[in-house]
Every structure is written in C-alpha cells, then in structure tokens.
LUMVEX-819913 format. One line per field, with one value per residue (C-alpha): residue in three letters; x, y, z. Coordinates in steps of 0.5 Angstrom, whole numbers. Example, Ala and Ser with C-alpha at 12.3 -4.5 7.8 and 13.67 -1.06 7.14 Angstrom:
! residues 2
residu <- Ala_Ser;
east <- 25_27;
north <- -9_-2;
up <- 16_14;
! end
This chain:
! residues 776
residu <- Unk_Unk_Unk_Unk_Unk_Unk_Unk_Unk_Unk_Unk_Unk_Unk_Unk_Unk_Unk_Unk_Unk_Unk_Unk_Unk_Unk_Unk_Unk_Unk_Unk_Unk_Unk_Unk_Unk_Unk_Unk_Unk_Unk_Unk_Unk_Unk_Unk_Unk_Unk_Unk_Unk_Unk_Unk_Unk_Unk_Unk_Unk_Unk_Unk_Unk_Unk_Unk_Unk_Unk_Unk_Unk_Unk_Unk_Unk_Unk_Unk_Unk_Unk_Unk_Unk_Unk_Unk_Unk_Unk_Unk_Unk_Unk_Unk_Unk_Unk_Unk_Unk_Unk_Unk_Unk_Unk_Unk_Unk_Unk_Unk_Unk_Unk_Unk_Unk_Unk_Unk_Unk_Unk_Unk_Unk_Unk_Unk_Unk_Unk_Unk_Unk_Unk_Unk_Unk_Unk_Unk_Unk_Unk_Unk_Unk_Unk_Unk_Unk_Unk_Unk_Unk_Unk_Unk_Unk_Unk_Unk_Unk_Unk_Unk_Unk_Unk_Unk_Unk_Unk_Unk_Unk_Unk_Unk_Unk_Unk_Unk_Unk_Unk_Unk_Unk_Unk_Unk_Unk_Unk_Unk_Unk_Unk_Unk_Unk_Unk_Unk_Unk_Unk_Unk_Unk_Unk_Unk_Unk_Unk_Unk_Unk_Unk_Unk_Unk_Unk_Unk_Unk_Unk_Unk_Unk_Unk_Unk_Unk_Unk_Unk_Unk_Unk_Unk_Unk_Unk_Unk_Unk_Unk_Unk_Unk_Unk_Unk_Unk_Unk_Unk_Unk_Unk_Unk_Unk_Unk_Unk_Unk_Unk_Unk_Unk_Unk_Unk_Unk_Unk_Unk_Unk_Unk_Unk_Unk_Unk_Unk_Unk_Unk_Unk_Unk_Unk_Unk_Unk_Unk_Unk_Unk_Unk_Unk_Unk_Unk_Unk_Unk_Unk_Unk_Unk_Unk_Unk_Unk_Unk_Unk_Unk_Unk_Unk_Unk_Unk_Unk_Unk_Unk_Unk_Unk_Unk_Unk_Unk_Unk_Unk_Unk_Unk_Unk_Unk_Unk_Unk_Unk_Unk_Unk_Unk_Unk_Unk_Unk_Unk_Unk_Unk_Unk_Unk_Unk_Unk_Unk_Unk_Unk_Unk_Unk_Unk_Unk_Unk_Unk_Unk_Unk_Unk_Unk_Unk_Unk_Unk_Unk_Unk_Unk_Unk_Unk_Unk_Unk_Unk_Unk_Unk_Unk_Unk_Unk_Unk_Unk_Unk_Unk_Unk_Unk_Unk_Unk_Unk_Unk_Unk_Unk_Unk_Unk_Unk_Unk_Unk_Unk_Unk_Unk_Unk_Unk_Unk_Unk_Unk_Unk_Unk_Unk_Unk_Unk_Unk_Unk_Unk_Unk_Unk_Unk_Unk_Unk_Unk_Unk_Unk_Unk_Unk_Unk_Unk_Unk_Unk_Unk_Unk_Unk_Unk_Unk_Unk_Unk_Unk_Unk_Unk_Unk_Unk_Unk_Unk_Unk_Unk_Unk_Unk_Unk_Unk_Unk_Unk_Unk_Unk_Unk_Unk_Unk_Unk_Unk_Unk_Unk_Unk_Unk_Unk_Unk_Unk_Unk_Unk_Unk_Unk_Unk_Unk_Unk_Unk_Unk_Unk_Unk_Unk_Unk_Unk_Unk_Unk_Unk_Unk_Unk_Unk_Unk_Unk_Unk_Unk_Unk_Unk_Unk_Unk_Unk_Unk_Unk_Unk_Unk_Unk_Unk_Unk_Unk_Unk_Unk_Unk_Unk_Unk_Unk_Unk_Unk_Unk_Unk_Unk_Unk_Unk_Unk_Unk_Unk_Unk_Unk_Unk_Unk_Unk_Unk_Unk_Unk_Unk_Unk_Unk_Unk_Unk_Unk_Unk_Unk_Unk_Unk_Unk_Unk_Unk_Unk_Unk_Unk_Unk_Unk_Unk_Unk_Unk_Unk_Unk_Unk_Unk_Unk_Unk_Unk_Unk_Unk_Unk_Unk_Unk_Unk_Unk_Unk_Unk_Unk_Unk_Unk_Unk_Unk_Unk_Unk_Unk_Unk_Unk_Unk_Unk_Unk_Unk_Unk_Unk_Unk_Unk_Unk_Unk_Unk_Unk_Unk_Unk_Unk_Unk_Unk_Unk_Unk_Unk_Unk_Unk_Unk_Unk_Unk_Unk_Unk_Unk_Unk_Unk_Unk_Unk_Unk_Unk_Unk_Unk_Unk_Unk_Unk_Unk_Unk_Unk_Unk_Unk_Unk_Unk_Unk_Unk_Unk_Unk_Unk_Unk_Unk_Unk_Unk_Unk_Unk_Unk_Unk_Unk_Unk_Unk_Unk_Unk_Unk_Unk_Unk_Unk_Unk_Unk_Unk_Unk_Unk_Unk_Unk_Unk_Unk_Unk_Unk_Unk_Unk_Unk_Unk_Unk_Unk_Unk_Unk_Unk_Unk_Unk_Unk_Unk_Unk_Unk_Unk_Unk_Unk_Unk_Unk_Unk_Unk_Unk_Unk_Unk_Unk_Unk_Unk_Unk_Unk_Unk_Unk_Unk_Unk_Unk_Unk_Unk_Unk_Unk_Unk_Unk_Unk_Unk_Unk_Unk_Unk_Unk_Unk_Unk_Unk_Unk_Unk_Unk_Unk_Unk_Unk_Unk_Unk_Unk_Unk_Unk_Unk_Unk_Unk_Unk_Unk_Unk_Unk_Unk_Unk_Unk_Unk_Unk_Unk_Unk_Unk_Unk_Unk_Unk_Unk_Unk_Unk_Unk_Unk_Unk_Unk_Unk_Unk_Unk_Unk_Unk_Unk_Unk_Unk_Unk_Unk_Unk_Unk_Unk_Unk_Unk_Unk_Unk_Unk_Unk_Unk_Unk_Unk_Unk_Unk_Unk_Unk_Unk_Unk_Unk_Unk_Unk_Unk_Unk_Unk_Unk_Unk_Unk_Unk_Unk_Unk_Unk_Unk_Unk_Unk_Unk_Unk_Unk_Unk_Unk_Unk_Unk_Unk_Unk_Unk_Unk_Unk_Unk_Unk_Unk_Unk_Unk_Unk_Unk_Unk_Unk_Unk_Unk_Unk_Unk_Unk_Unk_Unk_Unk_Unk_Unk_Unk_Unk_Unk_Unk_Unk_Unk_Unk_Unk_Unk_Unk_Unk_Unk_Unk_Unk_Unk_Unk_Unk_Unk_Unk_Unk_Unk_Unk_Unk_Unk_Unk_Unk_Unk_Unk_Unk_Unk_Unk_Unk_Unk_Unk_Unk_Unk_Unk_Unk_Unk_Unk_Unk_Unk_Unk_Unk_Unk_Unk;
east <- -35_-34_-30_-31_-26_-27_-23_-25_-23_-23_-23_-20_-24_-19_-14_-9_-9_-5_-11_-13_-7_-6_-13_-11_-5_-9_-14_-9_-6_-13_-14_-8_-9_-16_-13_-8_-14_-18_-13_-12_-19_-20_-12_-16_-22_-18_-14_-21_-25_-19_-19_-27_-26_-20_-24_-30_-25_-23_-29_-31_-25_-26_-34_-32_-26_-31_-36_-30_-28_-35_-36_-29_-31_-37_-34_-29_-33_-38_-33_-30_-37_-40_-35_-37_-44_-42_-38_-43_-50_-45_-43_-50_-52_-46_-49_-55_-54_-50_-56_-58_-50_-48_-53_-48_-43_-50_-51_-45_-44_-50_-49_-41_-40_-47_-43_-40_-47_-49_-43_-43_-39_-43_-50_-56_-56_-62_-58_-52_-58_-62_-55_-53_-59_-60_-53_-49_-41_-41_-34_-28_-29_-37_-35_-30_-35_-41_-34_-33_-40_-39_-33_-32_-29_-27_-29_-24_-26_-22_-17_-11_-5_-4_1_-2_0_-4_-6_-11_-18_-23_-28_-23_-21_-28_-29_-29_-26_-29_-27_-31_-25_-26_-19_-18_-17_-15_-22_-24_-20_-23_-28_-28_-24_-30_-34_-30_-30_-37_-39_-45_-39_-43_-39_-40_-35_-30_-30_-29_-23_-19_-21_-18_-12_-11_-11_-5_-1_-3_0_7_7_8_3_-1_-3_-6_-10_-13_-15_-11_-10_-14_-11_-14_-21_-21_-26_-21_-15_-9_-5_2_5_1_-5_-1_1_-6_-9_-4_-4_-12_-13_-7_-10_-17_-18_-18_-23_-29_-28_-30_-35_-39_-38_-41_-34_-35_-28_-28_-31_-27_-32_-28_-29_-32_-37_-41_-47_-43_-36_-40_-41_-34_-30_-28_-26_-22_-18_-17_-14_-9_-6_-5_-2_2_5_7_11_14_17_18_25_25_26_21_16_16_15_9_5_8_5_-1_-1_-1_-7_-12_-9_-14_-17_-13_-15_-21_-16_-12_-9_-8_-5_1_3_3_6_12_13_13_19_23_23_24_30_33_31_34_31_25_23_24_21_15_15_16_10_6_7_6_-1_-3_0_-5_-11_-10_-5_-9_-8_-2_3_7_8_10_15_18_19_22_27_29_30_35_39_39_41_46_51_56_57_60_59_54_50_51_44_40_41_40_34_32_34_29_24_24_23_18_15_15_13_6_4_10_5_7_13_15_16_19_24_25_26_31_35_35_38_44_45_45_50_55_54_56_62_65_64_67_72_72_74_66_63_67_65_58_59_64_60_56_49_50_53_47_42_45_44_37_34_38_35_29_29_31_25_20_23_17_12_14_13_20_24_25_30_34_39_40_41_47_49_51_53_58_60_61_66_70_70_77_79_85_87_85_78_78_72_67_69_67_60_58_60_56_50_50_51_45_41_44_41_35_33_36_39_46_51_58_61_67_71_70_73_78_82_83_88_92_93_100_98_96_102_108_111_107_113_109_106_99_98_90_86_83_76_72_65_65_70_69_76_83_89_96_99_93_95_103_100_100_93_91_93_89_83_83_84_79_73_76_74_69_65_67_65_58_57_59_55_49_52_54_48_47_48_54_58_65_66_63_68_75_77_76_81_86_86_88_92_97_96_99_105_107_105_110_105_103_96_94_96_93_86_85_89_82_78_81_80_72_72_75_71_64_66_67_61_57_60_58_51_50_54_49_42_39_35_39_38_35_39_33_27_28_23_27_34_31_29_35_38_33_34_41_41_37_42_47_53_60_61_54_55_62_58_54_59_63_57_56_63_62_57_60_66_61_58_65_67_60_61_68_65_70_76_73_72_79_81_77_79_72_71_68_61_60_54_50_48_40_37_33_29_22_18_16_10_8_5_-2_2_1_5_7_10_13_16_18_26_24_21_26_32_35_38_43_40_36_43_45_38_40_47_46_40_44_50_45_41_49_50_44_46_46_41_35_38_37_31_28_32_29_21_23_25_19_14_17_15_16_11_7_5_0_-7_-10_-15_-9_-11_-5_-4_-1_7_7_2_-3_-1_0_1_9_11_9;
north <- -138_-133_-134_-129_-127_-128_-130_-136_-135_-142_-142_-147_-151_-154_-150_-155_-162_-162_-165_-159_-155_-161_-159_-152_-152_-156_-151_-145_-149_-150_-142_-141_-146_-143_-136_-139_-142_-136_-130_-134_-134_-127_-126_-131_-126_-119_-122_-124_-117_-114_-117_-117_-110_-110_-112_-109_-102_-105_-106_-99_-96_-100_-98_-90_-91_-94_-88_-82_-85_-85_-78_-76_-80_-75_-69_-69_-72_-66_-61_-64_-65_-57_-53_-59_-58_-51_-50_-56_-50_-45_-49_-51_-43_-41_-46_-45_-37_-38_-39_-32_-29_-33_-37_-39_-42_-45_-49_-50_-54_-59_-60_-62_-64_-65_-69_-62_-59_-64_-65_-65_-66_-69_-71_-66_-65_-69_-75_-75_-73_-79_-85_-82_-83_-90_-93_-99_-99_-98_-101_-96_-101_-98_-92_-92_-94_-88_-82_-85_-82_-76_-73_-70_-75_-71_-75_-78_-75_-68_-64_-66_-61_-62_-61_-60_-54_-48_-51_-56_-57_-51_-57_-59_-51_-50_-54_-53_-56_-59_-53_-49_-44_-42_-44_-38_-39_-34_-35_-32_-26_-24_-25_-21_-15_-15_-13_-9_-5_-3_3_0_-4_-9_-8_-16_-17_-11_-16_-22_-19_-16_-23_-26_-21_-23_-31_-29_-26_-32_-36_-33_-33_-39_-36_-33_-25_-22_-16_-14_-20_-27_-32_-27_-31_-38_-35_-33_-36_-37_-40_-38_-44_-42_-36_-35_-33_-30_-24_-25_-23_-17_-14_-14_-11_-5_-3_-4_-4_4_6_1_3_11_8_4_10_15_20_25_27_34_32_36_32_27_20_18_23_19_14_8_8_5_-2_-1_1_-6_-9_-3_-3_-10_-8_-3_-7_-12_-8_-4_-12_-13_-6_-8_-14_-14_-12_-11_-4_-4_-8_-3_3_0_-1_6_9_5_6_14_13_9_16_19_13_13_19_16_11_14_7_5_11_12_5_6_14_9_4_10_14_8_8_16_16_8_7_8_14_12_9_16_19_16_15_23_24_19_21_28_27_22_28_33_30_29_35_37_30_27_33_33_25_26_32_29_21_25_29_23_19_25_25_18_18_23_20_19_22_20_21_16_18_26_26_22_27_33_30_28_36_39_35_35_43_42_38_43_49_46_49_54_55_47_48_53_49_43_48_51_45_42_49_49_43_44_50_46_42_47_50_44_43_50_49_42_42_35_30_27_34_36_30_32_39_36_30_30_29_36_40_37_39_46_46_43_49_54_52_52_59_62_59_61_68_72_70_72_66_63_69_70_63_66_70_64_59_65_65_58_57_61_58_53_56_59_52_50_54_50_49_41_44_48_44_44_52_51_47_52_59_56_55_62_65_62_64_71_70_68_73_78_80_82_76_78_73_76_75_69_67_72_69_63_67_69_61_60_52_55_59_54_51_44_38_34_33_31_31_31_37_35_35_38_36_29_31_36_34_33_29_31_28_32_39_38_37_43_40_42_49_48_47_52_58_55_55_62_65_62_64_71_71_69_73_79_78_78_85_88_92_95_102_100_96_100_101_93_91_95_90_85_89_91_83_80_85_83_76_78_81_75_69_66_62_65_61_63_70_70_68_73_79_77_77_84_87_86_87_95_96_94_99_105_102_104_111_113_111_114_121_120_121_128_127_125_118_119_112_112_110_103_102_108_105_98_101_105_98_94_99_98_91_91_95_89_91_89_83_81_79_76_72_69_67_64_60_57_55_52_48_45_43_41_34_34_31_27_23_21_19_13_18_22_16_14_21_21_13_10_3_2_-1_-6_-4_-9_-8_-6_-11_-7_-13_-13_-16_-22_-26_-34_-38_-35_-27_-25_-20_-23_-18_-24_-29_-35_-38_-43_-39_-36_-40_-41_-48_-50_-50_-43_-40_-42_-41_-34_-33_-33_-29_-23_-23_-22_-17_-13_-14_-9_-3_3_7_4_5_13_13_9_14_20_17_16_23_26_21_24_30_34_34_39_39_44_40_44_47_50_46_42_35_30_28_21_18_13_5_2_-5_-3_-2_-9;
up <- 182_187_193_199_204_210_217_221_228_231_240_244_247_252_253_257_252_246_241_241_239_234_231_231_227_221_220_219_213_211_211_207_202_202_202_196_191_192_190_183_182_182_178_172_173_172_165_163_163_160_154_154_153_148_144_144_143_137_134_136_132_126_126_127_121_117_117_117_110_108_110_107_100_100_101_95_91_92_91_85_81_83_79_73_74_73_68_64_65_62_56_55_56_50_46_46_46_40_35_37_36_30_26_20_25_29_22_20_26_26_19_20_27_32_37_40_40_44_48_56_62_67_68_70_78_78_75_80_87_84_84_90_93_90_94_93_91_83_79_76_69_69_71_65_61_62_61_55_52_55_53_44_39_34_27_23_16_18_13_11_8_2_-3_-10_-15_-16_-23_-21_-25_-23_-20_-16_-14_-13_-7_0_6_12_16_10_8_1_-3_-8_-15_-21_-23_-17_-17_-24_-22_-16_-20_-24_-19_-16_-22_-22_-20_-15_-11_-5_2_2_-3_-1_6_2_-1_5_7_2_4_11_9_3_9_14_8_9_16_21_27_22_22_27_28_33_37_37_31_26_21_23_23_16_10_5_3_-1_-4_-9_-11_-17_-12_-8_-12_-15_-8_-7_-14_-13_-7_-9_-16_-14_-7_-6_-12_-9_-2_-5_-10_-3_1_-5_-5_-11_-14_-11_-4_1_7_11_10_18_17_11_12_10_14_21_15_13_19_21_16_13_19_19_12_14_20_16_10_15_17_10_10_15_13_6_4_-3_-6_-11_-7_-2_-7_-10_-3_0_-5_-4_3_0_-3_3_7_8_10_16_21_24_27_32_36_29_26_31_29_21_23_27_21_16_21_21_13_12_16_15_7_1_-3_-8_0_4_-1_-1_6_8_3_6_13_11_8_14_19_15_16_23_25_32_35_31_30_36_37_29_30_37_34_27_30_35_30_25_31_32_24_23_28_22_16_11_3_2_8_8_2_7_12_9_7_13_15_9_9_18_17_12_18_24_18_19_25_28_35_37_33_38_44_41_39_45_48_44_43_51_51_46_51_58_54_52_59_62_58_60_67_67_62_62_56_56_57_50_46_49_44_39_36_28_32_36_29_25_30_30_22_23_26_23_18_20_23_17_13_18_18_15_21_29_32_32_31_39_38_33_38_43_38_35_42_43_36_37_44_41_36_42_46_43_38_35_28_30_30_24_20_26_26_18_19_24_20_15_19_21_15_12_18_16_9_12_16_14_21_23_26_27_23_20_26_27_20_20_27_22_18_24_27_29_27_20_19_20_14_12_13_9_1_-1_-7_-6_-2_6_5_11_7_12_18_24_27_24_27_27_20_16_19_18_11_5_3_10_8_1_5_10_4_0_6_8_2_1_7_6_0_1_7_4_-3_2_6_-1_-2_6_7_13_8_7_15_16_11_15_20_15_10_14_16_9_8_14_12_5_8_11_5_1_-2_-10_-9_-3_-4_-11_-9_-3_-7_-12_-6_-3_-10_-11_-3_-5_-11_-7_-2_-7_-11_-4_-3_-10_-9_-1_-4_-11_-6_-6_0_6_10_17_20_25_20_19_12_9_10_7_1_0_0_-4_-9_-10_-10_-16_-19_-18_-13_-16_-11_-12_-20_-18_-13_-19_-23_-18_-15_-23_-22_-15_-17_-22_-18_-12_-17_-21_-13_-12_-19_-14_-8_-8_-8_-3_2_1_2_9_11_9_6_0_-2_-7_-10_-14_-21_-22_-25_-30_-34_-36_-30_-29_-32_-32_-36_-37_-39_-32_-27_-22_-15_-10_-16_-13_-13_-17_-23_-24_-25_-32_-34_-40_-46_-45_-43_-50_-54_-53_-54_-62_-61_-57_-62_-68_-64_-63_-72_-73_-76_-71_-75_-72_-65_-66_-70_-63_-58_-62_-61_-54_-54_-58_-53_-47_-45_-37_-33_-29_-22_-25_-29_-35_-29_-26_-20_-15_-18_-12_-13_-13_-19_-19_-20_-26_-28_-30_-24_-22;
! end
C-alpha cells in the first residue's frame, strides 16, 4: 500500500469551550500515530528493492563468468591445436616426399612397420571445424580413447641383443634382423675379397665393404663411429659380431682395399694424373672419404706398436687419395704430427713418411699448416733430453729440415719469424738481467731450436733464399754464448760451438770460433785443483748446466779437455786447406802453448801437445804449397782463391788425414757409450726404464688357420697341461746337435739379400714396402 504524506489542519470551531480543545488534542494523536505506521511501511519498502536488485546483480555475474570461461576454453584450445595442425601437414609432406628420396627405405617401411606411415597427430582441419561446430560437452574417458589410435605403438616383434658366438650355422648367419643390417660372416668376406680381386671392381661392393668397415668400428665403441653427421654408426647396413669378424673386416679393407679402389677408377701403373680428376671419383668420393675418417679413428685409438705400423703403412698407400679433402686432410696431417713427434721409432718413421708424401700432393695448401704444427710440436718435444729421448729429437730435427727443404720460399718466412723470436729472447735477457729472462735463453727448447736451423741453413747453402739468415742466426748464437760465460755454463757453451761449426762446414763461410773455445782454457774455475775424485768422466751429451760438486770434480776437467779438442779439431780440418790457415791458427798456438806452461797434468797436456803438433805441421804444409805457386794469387779474385784451395784438398792436409782417423776412433766410442745408456742415466741422475721383453713369436691364428690382428684375451690364454705338453718338447729341441742350427743361419744368410731403393729400370722405388700377411 502506498501511504501518502499529507498535514491535516484541523480549525476550531468554537474557540471558547473545552470540547473543542478535547477534541483537538485526539486528532494530534491520531496524526502521530498515523505518522508512525506510514514510516515503517516505506522502511519494508526500501529493504525489499535492495534485495530485488542483489539478486538480479548476482545472476548477471554468474551469466558473464559463465561466457568468459567458454571463451577462454576456446582460445587455448585454438592455440594448442595450430602448431599440431602444422607440425601433422609436415609430416605427411615428409612422408610422402620420402618415396621420391629414398625408395628402398619407403618399401622397407611398409613391409615391416605400416603404422609409422600412417601415423598422425590429429585429425584433419575439416574434422575438428566439423566437432567443434556440432557443440556438446564431450568426456575426458572418450577423448582418452580416440589418442589412443593416433599415437605410433611400436610392434613387439622388435631385435633383442644377443649372445651368441661367431661360429653359428651359415643358415642362421645368413639371416637378417628386423632393422635390415646384414650380419657379416667369414663366408661373406671371401667373398667380397674375391670380388675385390677382380679387375673390373663394381663401386656397390667397395660401398658395402667400407660399410662393413664403419660397422666393425662402431662394435668397439660405445657411441658408435661418426663421421661427418651423428651416430654414422647407427645407420650402417651391416652388422660386425666377435673378434674373428673384426679382424676379418680390417684384414680386408688393408690389404685389398686400395687396389680396387684404383682398378674402379681405371688408374694405370704409371699415371701421374691426380686422382679427383677421373671419371669415377664423383661416384667414390663420398664413401672414401667416410673410409679415411674412420680409419684415422682407428689410429687414434689404437695403442699397440705393431697394429699402428700396418694401418700407417696403409694409410701411406690411400695418400694420394687424401688431397681432394682439404678439411680431412688437416685432421688426418694432425693425428700423424702427434705420431711423428710422441711415438716409438718403427711409428715416427712411417708417420714422417706418410706426412711427407700427403704434404707433397698438396703442398700449395697444406705446406704452411704442416711446418708451423711440426715445429711446434719439436719444440714442445724437446723439452728434456735424456739418453732415451736424445734419438727422437734429432729425428725430429732431420726429418723437420727435410720438411722446410721442400719449398725455401715459404720456408723463409717461417724461419724468419722463429729466428726473430729467439732474438727478442735474448735481447730481453740482456737488458733485464732478470733470473726468468735467463731461464727464457738458458733451457733445451731454445739450444735445440738453434741446432735445428743451423742445420737447416747448412743444408740449403747451394740455393739463395735463406742465406741472408746465416749471419743473425751467428749473432745470437754467439750472444748466447757470452750471456754467462762461467764454467757452470761450459756444456751450453759446447752445444752452441758445435751448432756453429757445423754451420761453417755447411756453408763454407768464416765464423770466428776459435776464440770462443780458447777462453775455455783461460777459466780460473778450470784451473784450480779439483777437491774431488770421480772415477767416471761428466757426460756433457744431455746437460747444458753443471752444479757445484760436479765442477770441484777431476772427471769435470776430464771433459772440458775432451770437447776442447775435439771442436778444435774439427773446425780446424775444415780450415786446413784455406789460403790464411798459418795466420788464422797464431792466436790459437800462442794460446795452448801458455796453457802448457802452467799444467801439471800429463793427460792434459799430452792431448793438446798432439793437437798443437799436427796444428804446426798443417801451417808449414800450407806455406810450401802457397811458395810452390808460380803464378801469384791475387786476394781480390774470389774464384781464384776457391780453386787454389780446392786443389790442396784434394791433396789431403796433414790435419785433414789426422781428422779422418781420429773420426773412425770417435765413433766407435760414440756407440761403445750408447751400448750403455744405463751408466750414462746414472751418470746424469735419470731413472732407469724397465722395458718389456718383445714377443717375437709367430702371429696368432685361430682355429680355421687365419691371422688374426686385434686377438681377444681369452684366446690367448694357456692352461696347465698345454704348459707341460710343451716342456719335453723344448728339452728335445735343445738336444739337437748345433750343426743343423748353422746350415739354417747359413740358408737364412745366402736367402737375404740388401735391398735397393733403385728397381732394375733404375726407377725410385717407395721406402715403405707393400703389406704382406706376415706382418699380421
């Protein structure tokens, strides 16, 4: 009900008596009362209509809530089902692109696997427009149900790995697995090695067998040999099973690899054209170059002597196959540096020939990677010298030489750089003066690398390129020298005498050396009396500083007088035919016969006194010859000068012969000493090497009669009663009478014959010779 507000005025009627005022009063409380009842009824009101409204708000929220989860339910559902959609359209474009791409895996899919051709993701588009359009809630147990069809179940008849041995049945060899890799048999490789023998060679079997190849080596490994992409190993057709195969596998692609490969590409004996450039190496290109990475991984890891030799010598023969590959080339030139400068000496050898004969068919891009890594790693080597190590690194020196003699025009900057180097060193410590600075001049990496290119510029004195080098290279040896000229210092003193007389010899060029070695003798350090007694001489072969005991020793002076004649000895027999030979050798005299004077020991002086002697009868022997001359020498005409002393060499000076003979007993000496490399490593404080004892037996061979390179542990071991089966035959065998023993050495003798590096045509024959089953 509505009630409205409203004032009654009510006027009196007769003022002057009280029933109208009665009266009056009544219709005020009834107003009030009226008043009252319409106020509550407007407060119910009010209370009504907010509530009204609550709950209308309420049910509009709810609606609007109820809209945005739809709305957000579609947008992730939207773009969670675009990249599938995608990702679905590009795998059935893959697939269908692979039967244009690879056939034979197209076939091999559908016969063994159909599921994975028919694999999807998700539905097509027009199937999710078509649910989404249809509407109504759908289950999570149905939508379970339909991924379970779309997702690839592999089939259960997968490969399992077995255990079995080498020596199955052939019906059970024969047979392939689920994953279609051929397991390879002894069967199968005489085979293919009688088809490799072939003249007309098919490239499906050289592909096969380098396959084969790759397989044997991803059986060792546990991630499988890679080449140039992942896991090659994984992909390979074949599978390698045992030992037997194993060596089966690499005895074949050795021995009859390389032939097949020539006789596919139709190489003649005689051929000089690079290989890259026939017909057939676009079709063998990829294959063989998937072939010489794994083989360069099985030199790396292989550690056995014997086994390195064979595949180095292999890898000596697939050289010229190397140089189309420039990438491949730097790796297989790095693994081999390694080999040159670290292994023993059957392996540097080889590894220096196969370095050599790579370098050479690619010189133009590999020569300077080559000098730069060989030299490095010379230095790096020839950190410590010893008795042991001292042949290595004079290998290394020779065959580095050899090396930088094949181009002198890049050989140049090479060594001018390094030389400029070793001369920045010794500036460095001369300014300084510092105990590093020293160390930096005073250590077998610097003395070495000064003996290297003296050498190197003596070998290369006939041609002009690196003779501007000769005279820094004497100027900083000779700084080195006079760096600290003390006794302690004397075998360092020795090395690089020795380094520059060489060089003089070489070159043909005049060094002033003989005062350098004379200042030896004048050494108040030298010539004190020795406070101690060594029965052995100091060997300065592996030593550049001595300490203080060895120079209180006699055995010190020993030495010291040795080298002193020696050195002079040698520089003077190549000065024995100059022209200026009786003045260049005053200084020298005049020297030895003061020292003399002053010596109170009888060795000493009777070696210098035989020394002086030959000196002074040299010196009259070139005076005769200069007054015998009817025509006067002209010291200005160089060629005149050169032939006057080429014509008394021939001749033969006094020094000269003396030279000679003294040489024959020098050597002699030299390998009497080198036949004790024990006592000398005593001598100069080096443990001793307990070498194992070479096991020259024959090689080994299993049951069928066939060499066998890696052998496993197991085949090799020797029970009991083997061991006593072949005593009584050992005890028999030492009962023949010795006359049987030199009749065989005598066959042995007379069968043996020295080999040539000359054929009968006269033509160069290659030092390392072919591969044969013996060596296995």
């Amino acid at each position: 009900m509505k009630v409205t507000d409203k004032k009654v005025k009510i006027m009196p009627t007769n003022p002057g008596n009280t029933k109208p005022k009665l009266k009056q009063k009544k219709t005020a409380r009834l107003a009030k009362s009226m008043k009252s009842t319409q106020m509550a009824s407007v407060d119910e009101g009010k209370k009504k209509a907010t509530t009204s409204k609550k709950k209308s708000l309420n049910k509009a929220a709810a609606s609007v809530s109820e809209a945005v989860i739809k709305n957000t339910k579609k947008d992730i559902k939207t773009k969670i089902e675009k990249p599938i959609r995608k990702s679905n359209k590009s795998h059935k474009n893959n697939l269908a692109g692979l039967k244009d791409l690879d056939p034979e895996f197209y076939d091999f899919l559908k016969k063994n696997d159909k599921e994975l051709l028919e694999f999807n993701l998700l539905e097509s588009d027009d199937e999710d427009d078509d649910n989404e359009h249809a509407g109504g809630a759908v289950q999570v147990e149905n939508e379970d149900e339909e991924d379970d069809g779309k997702y690839h179940v592999p089939s259960d008849n997968l490969a399992v790995a077995s255990d079995e041995s080498d020596f199955d049945d052939d019906a059970n060899d024969d047979e392939t697995g689920d994953t279609g890799s051929q397991k390879i048999t002894l069967n199968l490789l005489r085979q293919w090695e009688t088809q490799l023998s072939k003249p007309n060679v098919s490239i499906d079997i050289v592909r096969k067998v380098i396959d084969a190849f790759n397989s044997a080596l991803a059986s060792i490994s546990a991630d499988g040999f890679d080449g140039d992409g992942p896991q090659r190993g994984n992909r390979a057709g074949h599978k390698v099973v045992g030992a037997a195969t194993f060596n089966g596998v690499i005895q074949l692609c050795v021995l009859h690899l390389q032939p097949a490969i020539l006789n596919v590409l139709g190489v003649k004996p005689n051929s000089t054209l690079p290989l890259h450039k026939y017909k057939k190496w676009v079709k063998i290109r990829g294959c063989l170059r998937y072939y010489l990475t794994d083989l360069i991984r099985l030199v790396e890891q292989v550690s056995s002597a014997n086994i390195l030799n064979v595949l180095l010598k292999h890898l000596h023969q697939m050289a010229g196959m190397v140089a189309p590959f420039n990438a491949l080339g730097k790796t297989i030139l790095k693994r081999l540096i390694v080999l040159w400068s670290t292994g023993d000496e059957t392996v540097r050898v080889l590894a220096f020939l196969c370095i050599l004969k790579i370098t050479r068919k690619q010189q133009v891009t590999m020569l300077n990677h080559v000098l730069k890594a060989m030299y490095l790693a010379y230095v790096r080597n020839s950190k410590f010298v010893s008795p042991n190590t001292l042949p290595g690194i004079n290998f290394m020196r020779r065959s580095l030489v050899e090396m930088f003699a094949l181009d002198l025009n890049v050989s140049y900057q090479h060594a001018f750089l390094y030389i400029r180097q070793l001369a920045i060193h010794l500036r460095n410590a001369v300014i300084l003066k510092k105990k590093d600075s020293f160390q930096a001049i005073y250590n077998w990496q610097y003395i070495n690398s000064l003996c290297l290119w003296a050498d190197l510029l003596g070998a290369t004195s006939n041609k002009a390129q690196l003779q501007p080098l000769v005279y820094p290279l004497v100027t900083i040896t000779t700084g080195v020298i006079r760096l600290i000229p003390t006794a302690q210092y004397f075998p360092l003193r020795f090395h690089c005498l020795q380094a520059l007389i060489t060089l003089a010899t070489e070159t043909n060029i005049y060094i002033p050396v003989l005062p350098l070695i004379i200042e030896v003798l004048k050494s108040n350090t030298f010539n004190k009396k020795h406070t101690a007694v060594s029965m052995r001489p100091v060997q300065f072969t592996c030593i550049l500083r001595l300490n203080k005991a060895q120079l209180s020793e006699n055995g010190f002076r020993d030495e010291v007088i040795d080298q002193v004649c020696t050195l002079l000895l040698q520089y003077l027999a190549h000065e024995s035919a100059s022209l200026a030979f009786s003045d260049l050798v005053v200084p020298t005299v005049v020297a030895i016969k003061a020292y003399l004077k002053e010596c109170r020991n009888p060795n000493y002086s009777r070696k210098l006194k035989q020394l002086l002697d030959k000196i002074q009868e040299n010196g009259r022997f070139i005076e005769q010859e200069r007054s015998k001359s009817n025509v006067t020498i002209d010291l200005k005409d160089a060629k005149a000068v050169q032939a006057w002393e080429q014509q008394v060499r021939n001749k033969r000076t006094p020094l000269d012969i003396y030279y000679a003979s003294w040489q024959k007993m020098h050597e002699t000496k030299k390998r009497r000493q080198a036949a004790q490399t024990d006592d000398i490593n005593d001598d100069c404080g080096v443990p001793k090497l307990k070498r194992p004892a070479m096991n020259k037996s024959a090689p080994l061979r299993n049951e069928r009669g066939e060499v066998e390179l890696f052998p496993s542990d197991s085949e090799g071991e020797i029970t009991a009663d083997e061991t006593e089966q072949t005593k009584p035959q050992q005890q028999k065998k030492k009962t023949e009478k010795p006359e049987k023993k030199k009749k065989e050495s005598k066959n042995v003798l007379s069968a043996v014959e020295p080999e040539d590096d000359l054929d009968d045509s006269g033509a160069a024959v290659d030092i390392v010779k072919d591969l044969d089953m013996n060596e296995w």
